[in-house]
ZAMARGU-4260 file (C-alpha; in steps of 0.2 Angstrom, whole numbers, plus 5000, padded with zeros to 4 digits):
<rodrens>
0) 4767/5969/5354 | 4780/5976/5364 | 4795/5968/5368 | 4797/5958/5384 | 4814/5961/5395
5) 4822/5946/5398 | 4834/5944/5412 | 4854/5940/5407 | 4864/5933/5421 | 4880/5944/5424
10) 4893/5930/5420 | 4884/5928/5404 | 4887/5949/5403 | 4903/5947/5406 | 4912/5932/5402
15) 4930/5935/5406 | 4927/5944/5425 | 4917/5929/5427 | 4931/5916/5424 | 4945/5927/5433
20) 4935/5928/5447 | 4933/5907/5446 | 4954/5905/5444 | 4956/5919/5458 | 4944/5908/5468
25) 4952/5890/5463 | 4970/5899/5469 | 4963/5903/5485 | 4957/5885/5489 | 4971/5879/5482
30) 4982/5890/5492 | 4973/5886/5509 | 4973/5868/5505 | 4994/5870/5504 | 4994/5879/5519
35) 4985/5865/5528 | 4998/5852/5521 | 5012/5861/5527 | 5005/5862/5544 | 5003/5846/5546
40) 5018/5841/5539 | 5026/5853/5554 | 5018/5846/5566 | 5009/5830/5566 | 4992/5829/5570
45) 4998/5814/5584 | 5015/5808/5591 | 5006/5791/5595 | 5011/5782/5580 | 5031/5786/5584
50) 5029/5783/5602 | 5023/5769/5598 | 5036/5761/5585 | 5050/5769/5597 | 5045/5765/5616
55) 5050/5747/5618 | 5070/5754/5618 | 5066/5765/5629 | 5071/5759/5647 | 5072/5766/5666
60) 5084/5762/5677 | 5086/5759/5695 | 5101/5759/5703 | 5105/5753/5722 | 5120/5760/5731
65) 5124/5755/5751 | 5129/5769/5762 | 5133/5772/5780 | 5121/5769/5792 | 5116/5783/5803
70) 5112/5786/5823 | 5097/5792/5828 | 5081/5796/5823 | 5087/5810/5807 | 5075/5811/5793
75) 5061/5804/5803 | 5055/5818/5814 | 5061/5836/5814 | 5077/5838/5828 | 5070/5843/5844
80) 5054/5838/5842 | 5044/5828/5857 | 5043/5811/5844 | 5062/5809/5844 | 5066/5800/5859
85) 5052/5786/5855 | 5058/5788/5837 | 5076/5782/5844 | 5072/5770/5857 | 5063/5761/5842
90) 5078/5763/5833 | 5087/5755/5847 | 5077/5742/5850 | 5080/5736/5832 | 5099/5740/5834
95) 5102/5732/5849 | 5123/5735/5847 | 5118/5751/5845 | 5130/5753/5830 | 5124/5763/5813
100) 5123/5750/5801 | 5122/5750/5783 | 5107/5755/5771 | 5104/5753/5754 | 5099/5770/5743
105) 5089/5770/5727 | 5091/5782/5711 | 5080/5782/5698 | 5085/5787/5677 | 5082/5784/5661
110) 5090/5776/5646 | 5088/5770/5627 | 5095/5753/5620 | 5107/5756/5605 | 5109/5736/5600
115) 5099/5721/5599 | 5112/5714/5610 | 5108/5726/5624 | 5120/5740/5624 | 5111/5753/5633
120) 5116/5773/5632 | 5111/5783/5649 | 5118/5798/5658 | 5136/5794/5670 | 5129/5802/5686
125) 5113/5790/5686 | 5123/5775/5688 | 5139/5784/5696 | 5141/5773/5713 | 5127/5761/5710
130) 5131/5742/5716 | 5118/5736/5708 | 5110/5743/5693 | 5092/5735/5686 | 5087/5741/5668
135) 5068/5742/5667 | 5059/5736/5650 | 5042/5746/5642 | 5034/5726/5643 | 5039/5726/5663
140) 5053/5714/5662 | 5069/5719/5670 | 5085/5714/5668 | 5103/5716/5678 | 5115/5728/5668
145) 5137/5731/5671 | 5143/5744/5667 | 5156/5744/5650 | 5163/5763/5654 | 5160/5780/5659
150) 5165/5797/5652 | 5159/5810/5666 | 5166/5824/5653 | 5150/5823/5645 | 5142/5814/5657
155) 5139/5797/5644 | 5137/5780/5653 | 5137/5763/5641 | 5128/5747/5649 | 5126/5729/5644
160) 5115/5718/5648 | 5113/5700/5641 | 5096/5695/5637 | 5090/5677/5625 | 5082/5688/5612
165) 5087/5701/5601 | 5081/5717/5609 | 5073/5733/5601 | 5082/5747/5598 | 5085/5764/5594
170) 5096/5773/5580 | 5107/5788/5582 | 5105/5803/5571 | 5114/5818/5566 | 5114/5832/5577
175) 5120/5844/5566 | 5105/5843/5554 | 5093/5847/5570 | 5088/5864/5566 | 5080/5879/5579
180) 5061/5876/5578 | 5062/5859/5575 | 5049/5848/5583 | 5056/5834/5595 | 5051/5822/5610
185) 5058/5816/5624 | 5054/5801/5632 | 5060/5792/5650 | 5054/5789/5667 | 5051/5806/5675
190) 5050/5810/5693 | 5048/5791/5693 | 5033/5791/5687 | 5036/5775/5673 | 5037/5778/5654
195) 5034/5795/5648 | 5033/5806/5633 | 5034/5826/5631 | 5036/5835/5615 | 5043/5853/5610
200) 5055/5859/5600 | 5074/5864/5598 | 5076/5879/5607 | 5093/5884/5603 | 5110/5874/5597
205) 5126/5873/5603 | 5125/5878/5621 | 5139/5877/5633 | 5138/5873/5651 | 5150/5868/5662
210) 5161/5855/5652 | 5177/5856/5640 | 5168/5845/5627 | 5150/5853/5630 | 5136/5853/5614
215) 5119/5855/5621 | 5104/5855/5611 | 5092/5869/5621 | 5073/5861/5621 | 5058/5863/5628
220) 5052/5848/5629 | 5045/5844/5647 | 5064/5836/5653 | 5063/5832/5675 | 5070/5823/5687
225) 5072/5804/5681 | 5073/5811/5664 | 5091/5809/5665 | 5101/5798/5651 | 5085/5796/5641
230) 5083/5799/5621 | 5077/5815/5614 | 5072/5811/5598 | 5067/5819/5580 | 5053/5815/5571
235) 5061/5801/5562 | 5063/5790/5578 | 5083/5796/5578 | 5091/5799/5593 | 5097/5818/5592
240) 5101/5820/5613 | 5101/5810/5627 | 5093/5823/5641 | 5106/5828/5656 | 5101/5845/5663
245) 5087/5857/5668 | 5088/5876/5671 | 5076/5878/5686 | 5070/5888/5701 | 5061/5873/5709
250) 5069/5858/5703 | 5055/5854/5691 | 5055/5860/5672 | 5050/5877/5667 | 5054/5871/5647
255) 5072/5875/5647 | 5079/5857/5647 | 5100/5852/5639 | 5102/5836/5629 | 5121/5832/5624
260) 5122/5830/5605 | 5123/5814/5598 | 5136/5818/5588 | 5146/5819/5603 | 5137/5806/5612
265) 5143/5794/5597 | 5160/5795/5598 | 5158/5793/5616 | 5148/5777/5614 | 5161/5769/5601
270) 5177/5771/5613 | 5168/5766/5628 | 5161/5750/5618 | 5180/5749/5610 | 5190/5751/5625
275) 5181/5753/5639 | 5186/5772/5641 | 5189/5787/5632 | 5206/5790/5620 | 5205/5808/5617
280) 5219/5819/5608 | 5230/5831/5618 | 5240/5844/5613 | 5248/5850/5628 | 5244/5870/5627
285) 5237/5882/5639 | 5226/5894/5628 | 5215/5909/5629 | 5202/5917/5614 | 5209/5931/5606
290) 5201/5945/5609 | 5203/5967/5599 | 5215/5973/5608 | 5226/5955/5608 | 5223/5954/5590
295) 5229/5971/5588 | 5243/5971/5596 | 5251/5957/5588 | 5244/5963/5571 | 5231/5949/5569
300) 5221/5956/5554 | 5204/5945/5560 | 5199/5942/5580 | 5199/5922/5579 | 5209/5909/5585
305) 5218/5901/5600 | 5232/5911/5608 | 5245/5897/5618 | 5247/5905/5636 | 5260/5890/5639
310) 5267/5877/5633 | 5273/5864/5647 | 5281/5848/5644 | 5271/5838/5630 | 5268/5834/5610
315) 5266/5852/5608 | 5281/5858/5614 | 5291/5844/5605 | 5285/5852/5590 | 5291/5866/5592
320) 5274/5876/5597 | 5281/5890/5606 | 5269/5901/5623 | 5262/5918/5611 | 5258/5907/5595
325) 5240/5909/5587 | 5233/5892/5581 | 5223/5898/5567 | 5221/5881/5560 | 5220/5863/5567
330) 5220/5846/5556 | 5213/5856/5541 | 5199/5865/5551 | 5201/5886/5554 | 5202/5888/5573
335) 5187/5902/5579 | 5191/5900/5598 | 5198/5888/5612 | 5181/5879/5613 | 5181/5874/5596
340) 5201/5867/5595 | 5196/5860/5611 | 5182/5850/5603 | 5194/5847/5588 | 5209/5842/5597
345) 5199/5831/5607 | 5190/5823/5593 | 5206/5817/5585 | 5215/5801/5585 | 5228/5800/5598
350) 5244/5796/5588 | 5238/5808/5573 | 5251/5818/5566 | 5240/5832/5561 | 5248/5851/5556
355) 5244/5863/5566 | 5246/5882/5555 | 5250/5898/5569 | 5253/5913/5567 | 5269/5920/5575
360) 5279/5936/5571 | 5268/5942/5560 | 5268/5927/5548 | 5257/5911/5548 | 5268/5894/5551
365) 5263/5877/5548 | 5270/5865/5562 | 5269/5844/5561 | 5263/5838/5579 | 5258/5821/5583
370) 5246/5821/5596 | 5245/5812/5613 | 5233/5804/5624 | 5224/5817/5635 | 5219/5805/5648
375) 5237/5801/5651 | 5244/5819/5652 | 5255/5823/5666 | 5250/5839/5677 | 5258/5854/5667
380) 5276/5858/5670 | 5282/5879/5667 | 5292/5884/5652 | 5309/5887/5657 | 5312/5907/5658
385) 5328/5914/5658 | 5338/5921/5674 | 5332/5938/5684 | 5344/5952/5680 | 5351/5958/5695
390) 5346/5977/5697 | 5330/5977/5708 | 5322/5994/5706 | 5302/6000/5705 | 5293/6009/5692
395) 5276/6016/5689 | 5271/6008/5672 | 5254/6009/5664 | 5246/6009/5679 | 5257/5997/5690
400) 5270/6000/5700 | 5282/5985/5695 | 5300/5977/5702 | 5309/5963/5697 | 5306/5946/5704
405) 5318/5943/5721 | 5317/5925/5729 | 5308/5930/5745 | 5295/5937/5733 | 5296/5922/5725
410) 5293/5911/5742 | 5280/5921/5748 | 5269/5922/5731 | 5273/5903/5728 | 5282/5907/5709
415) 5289/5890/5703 | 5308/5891/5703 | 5308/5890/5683 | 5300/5906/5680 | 5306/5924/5683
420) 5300/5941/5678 | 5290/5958/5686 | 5281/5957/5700 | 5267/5970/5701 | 5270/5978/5717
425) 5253/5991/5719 | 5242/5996/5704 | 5231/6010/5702 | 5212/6006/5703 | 5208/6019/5691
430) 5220/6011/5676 | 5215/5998/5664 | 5228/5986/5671 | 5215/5987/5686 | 5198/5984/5673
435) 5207/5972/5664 | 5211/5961/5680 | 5229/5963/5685 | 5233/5965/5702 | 5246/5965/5715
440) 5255/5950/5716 | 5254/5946/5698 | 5268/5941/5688 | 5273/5949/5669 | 5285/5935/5661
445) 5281/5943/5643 | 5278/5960/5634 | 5276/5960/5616 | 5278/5940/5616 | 5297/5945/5621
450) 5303/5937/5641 | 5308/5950/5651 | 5317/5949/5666 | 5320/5970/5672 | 5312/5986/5671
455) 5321/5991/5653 | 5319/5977/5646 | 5299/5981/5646 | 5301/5998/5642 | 5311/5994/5628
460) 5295/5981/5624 | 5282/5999/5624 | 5294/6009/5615 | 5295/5998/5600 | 5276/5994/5601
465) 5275/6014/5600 | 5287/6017/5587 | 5278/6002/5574 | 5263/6011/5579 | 5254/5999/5589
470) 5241/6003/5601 | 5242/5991/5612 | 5255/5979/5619 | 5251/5960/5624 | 5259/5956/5644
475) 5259/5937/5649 | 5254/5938/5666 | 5253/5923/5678 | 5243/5922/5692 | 5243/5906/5705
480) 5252/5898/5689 | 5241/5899/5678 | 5245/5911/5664 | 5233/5922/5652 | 5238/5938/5639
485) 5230/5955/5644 | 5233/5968/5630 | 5235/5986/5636 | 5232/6003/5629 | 5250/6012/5625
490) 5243/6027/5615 | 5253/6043/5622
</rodrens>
């Protein structure tokens, strides 16, 4: 009898392909199954849950302000059109004295409450003016808010109002840990529209717009009108922004929207809650960032820092801080650029003796200055300068035709009677002097950090550079008062 064939199933032929493909096959599942995870640990599947928990200290706000009433039938009918004289005859007839009188203007924003006894956070222009302000609850309820304090340098308002039971509120977080791609909402009364929530994420960090203490957090988040002084929140219900700004063409948002960090926002909040106003800390330098050819020229071996301009009247020059000094280092923290002492300075206690490390004349120098209160600083008074040499002659000079300050010159460009040096009488349009801003009219009270008050004494200033072998050479030049370091090419 012959042998039947009997069929053998391949794993059975071949054991250990059969199981590899089994663990290749578990890794796989396994894998998409991690991926999934991930995903929704990114991004949840719904925001409802956290609105939810976080929407009841979230509040909009109305504000009322009376302004001056006007004549006529404006913003009623278009000027010149045939409705206007019925539109002003019924004016009249309810105006009978025929006087403008006094209207009442509403504004519409947002805000967050920060206490269980009602201190609310919004932004300073949506209650800036108001007479009356009304604070808005998720449940309906409205209460009448005062206002503690402003700060309009970062636009930071703090409310209160008194209510008979603790309210809900929100947390501050640290915006530093908020990282580019992060997920975030926003929430407020848009457009005045009543609660609202858009999501997004952090679109950049760090952005500067218009103010000395700036930190935006960059989100596109849905931010509009009404938005303003609302939270912008992370996804642990912490508040990482309070929304102030849109970049738009129309007014309405095309996902570019600024939040003010709360890590500013904060120490905001805590003065104003303390003392009704902001104590910032104040120097008393004029500055500018240091750029190549400044750091060159003075022999700076990396571009960073704060180069003092001027030093007028204040705990700066008390110290000892001296107008060509580069502050390197502030409190303990290294100095990248003037925004960043800036925010440091400001930040500090006023009354702090703090040291204060420049570098000057080629070495670094640690000076003790105890800071004063930036809100009480007097206007800015010059350094004194020395007295004007007598010889009064022109000289073309990289670029510029220079002379020595007379006192008609002095009159006629408005120069403060405590400072002296050349006047640049005509510059060629074609020189770097011209690229790098100087003009006529401009006044050099320094070269090479040294005052000069003649024509020698400057070139003296470019021969020296030249002999140490210097490329450039650093001019303090004043414009209108204000004073700022150009550095120029010497190179023969």
């Amino acid at each position: 009898m012959r042998p039947q064939a009997i069929a053998i199933p391949a794993a059975d032929k071949h054991p250990v392909q059969a199981r590899i493909r089994l663990l290749w096959l578990g890794l796989l599942a396994l894998s998409f199954l991690m991926v999934q995870a991930l995903a929704a640990q990114a991004k949840p599947e719904s925001l409802a849950p956290l609105a939810e928990k976080i929407s009841p200290a979230v509040v909009n706000i109305t504000t009322s302000t009376m302004v001056e009433g006007r004549t006529g039938p404006q913003g009623i009918v278009p000027e010149g059109s045939p409705f206007e004289d019925f539109f002003r005859e019924f004016q009249d007839r309810n105006n009978r004295d025929g006087e403008p009188r006094p209207r009442r203007s509403s504004a519409l924003g947002s805000g967050f409450v920060i206490s269980e006894d009602g201190y609310v956070v919004t932004n300073n222009h949506v209650i800036d003016g108001a007479d009356e302000i009304l604070i808005e609850f998720f449940s309906g309820d409205e209460l009448p808010a005062k206002v503690i304090g402003t700060d309009p340098n970062t636009d930071i308002a703090l409310l209160k109002v008194e209510s008979d039971e603790p309210l809900s509120f929100v947390s501050f977080g640290d915006s530093d840990n908020a990282l580019v791609g992060d997920w975030v909402m926003a929430m407020g009364n848009p457009l005045g529209q009543g609660f609202s929530v858009s999501a997004g994420i952090v679109s950049a960090r760090n952005r500067a717009l218009s103010g000395t203490y700036d930190d935006y957090i960059q989100t596109d988040a849905a931010i509009n009108r009404g938005n303003s002084g609302g939270p912008l929140f992370n996804m642990d219900g912490e508040v990482i922004g309070v929304n102030t700004a849109i970049l738009s063409p129309n007014g309405g948002s095309i996902g570019i929207g600024f939040s003010m960090a709360s890590n500013v926002v904060t120490r905001v909040v805590d003065q104003l809650k303390e003392f009704g106003e902001t104590r910032r800390g104040w120097l008393g330098v004029r500055i500018q960032d240091v750029t190549e050819e400044i750091a060159e020229a003075m022999g700076l071996e990396v571009v960073a820092g704060a180069l003092i301009t001027d030093v007028p009247e204040g705990p700066a020059k008390e110290a000892g801080l001296l107008s060509g000094d580069v502050i390197v280092n502030f409190d303990g923290t290294e100095v990248t650029d003037t925004r960043s002492l800036v925010k440091k300075v400001g930040n500090t206690t006023v009354g702090k003796a703090v040291r204060v490390v420049v570098f000057r004349d080629g070495a670094t120098k640690t000076i003790l200055v105890t800071l004063g209160r930036r809100e009480e600083a007097e206007g800015a008074v010059p350094a004194a300068a020395t007295k004007p040499d007598a010889e009064i002659k022109e000289e073309e000079v990289l670029g510029m035709t220079i002379t020595v300050l007379t006192p008609e010159m002095r009159e006629e460009l408005g120069v403060d009677d405590g400072l002296n040096g050349l006047v640049v009488m005509d510059i060629d349009e074609t020189s770097e002097a011209f690229e790098k801003g100087l003009r006529a009219g401009d006044l050099i009270t320094e070269v090479g950090q040294q005052k000069v008050t003649s024509i020698d004494q400057m070139d003296e200033q470019i021969t020296a550079a030249r002999d140490a072998g210097r490329k450039s050479l650093l001019l303090l030049v004043r414009r209108g008062g204000d004073p700022r370091f150009v550095a120029l090419n010497i190179e023969d």
